[in-house]
Every structure is written in C-alpha cells, then in structure tokens.
C-alpha positions in Angstrom: -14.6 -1.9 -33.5 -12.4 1.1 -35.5 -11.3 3.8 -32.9 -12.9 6.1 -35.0 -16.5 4.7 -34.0 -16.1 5.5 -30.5 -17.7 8.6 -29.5 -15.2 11.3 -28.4 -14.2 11.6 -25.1 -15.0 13.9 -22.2 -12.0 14.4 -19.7 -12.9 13.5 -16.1 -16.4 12.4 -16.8 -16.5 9.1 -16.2 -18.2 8.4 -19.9 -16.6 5.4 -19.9 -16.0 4.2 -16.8 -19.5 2.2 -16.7 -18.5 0.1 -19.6 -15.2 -1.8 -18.2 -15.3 -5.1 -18.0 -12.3 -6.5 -16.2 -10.8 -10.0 -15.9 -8.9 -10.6 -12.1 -8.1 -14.6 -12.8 -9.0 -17.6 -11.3 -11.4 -16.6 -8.0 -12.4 -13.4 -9.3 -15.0 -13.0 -11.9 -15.3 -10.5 -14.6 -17.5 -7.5 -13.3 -19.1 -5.2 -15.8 -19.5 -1.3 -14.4 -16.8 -1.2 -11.9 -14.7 2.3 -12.5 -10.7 2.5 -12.4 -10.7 3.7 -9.0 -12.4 0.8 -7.3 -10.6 -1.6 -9.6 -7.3 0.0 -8.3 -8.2 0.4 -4.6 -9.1 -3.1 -4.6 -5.7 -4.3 -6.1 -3.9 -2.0 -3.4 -5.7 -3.7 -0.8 -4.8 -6.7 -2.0 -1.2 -5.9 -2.4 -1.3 -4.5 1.1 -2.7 -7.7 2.7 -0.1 -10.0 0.5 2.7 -7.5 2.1 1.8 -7.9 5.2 1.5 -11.5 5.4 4.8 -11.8 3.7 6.0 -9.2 6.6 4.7 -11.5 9.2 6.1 -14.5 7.9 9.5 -13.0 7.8 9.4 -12.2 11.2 7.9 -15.7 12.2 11.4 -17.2 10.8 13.4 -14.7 12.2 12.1 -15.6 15.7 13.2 -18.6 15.7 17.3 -18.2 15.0 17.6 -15.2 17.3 18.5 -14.4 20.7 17.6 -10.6 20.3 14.5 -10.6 18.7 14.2 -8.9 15.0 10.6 -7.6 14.1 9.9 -6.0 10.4 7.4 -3.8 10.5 5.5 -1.1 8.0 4.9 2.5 9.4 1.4 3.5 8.5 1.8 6.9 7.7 4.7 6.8 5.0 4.1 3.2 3.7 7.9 2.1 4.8 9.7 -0.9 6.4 11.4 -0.1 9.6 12.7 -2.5 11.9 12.9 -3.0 15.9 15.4 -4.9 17.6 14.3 -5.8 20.7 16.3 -7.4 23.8 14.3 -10.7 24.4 15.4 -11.3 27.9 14.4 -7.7 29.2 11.6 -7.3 26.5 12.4 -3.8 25.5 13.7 -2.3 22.1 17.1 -1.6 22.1 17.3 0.6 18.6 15.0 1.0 15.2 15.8 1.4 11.8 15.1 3.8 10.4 13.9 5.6 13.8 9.9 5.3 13.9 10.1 9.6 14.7 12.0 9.8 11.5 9.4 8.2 9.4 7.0 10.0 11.6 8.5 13.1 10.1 8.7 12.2 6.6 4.6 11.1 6.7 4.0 14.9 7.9 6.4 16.4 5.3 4.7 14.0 2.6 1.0 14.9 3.8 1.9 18.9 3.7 3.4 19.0 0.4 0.1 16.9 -0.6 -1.7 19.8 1.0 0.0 22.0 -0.5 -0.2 20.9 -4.4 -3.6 20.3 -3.9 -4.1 23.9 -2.9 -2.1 25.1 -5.9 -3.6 22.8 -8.5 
C-alpha cells in the first residue's frame, strides 16, 4: 500500500487507532483495535512489575551479607530509588538516601508544574 492511498489524517481523532495490529512476542498474541494508549499503559505496567521484582531481589541478596540492613525502595509519587538503612539489632532506620521528604517534595513540585502547563496549554 503507497502512502498516498491512505486517507488523510485527522489530528487527535483516533481515525486510526482502531486499525493497529500489534505483535508483543511469545505469550502475547496480536490484538487488532487496541489504541496507543492502552498498548503503552500496558507496557508501563509491565515495566513497573519487572522493576519491582528486580528491586526486591536486590534487596533479597543484600540481606543476607549485612549486619545493618540495606532496603532499595521506589517512592510512588516521583518514580525514584531511595534507600533505607536500617539498624537490624534495634529495627529502626538510621538514615535514607535521598531523604523520603525530599522526594516527597519533588512529587508536589512535579504534580504543580503538571497543573500548571495543563492550565496554560
């Protein structure tokens, strides 16, 4: 099919969106109709689940070679490692890095200036 076939495009109007057909590999079939946003949401969720699991490993081995415990983990609300290290014998955390009130911050800043280009735009 010549590009010049194809019928001309409408911005934002999900004209074709209906018509991909997309190949994932072994264990995921090809699925006719799904858009680019649920193609991509399902790929991040993926990528999310694969993180975390390789996260949780990590900390699995870690564990095991330390006397003060080392635990990797990602803050939720900007998407970033951060790490604890916590005092096994008194079970408390003794510092984080980067401070979990700094990333804290930087979700709010990240969530207002999201707020505030969507207000704009």
């Amino acid at each position: 099919m010549k590009i010049s076939d194809l019928p001309p495009l409408r911005p934002n109007s999900g004209q074709y969106a209906s018509q991909v057909e997309t190949d994932f590999g072994p264990g995921r079939s090809k699925r006719r109709g799904e858009s680019v946003e649920e193609i991509q949401k399902t790929a991040n969720q993926d990528l999310e689940k694969r993180v975390q699991d390789e996260v949780d490993d990590f900390n699995e081995a870690v564990e095991s070679f330390m006397v003060r415990d080392l635990k990797f983990q990602i803050h939720r609300g900007s998407d970033r490692l951060f790490v604890q290290v916590i005092d096994v014998v008194h079970d408390e955390v003794i510092s984080e890095m980067p401070p979990e009130e700094f990333l804290d911050m930087v979700a709010k800043i990240q969530d207002m200036v999201g707020i505030i280009l969507d207000e704009l735009v």
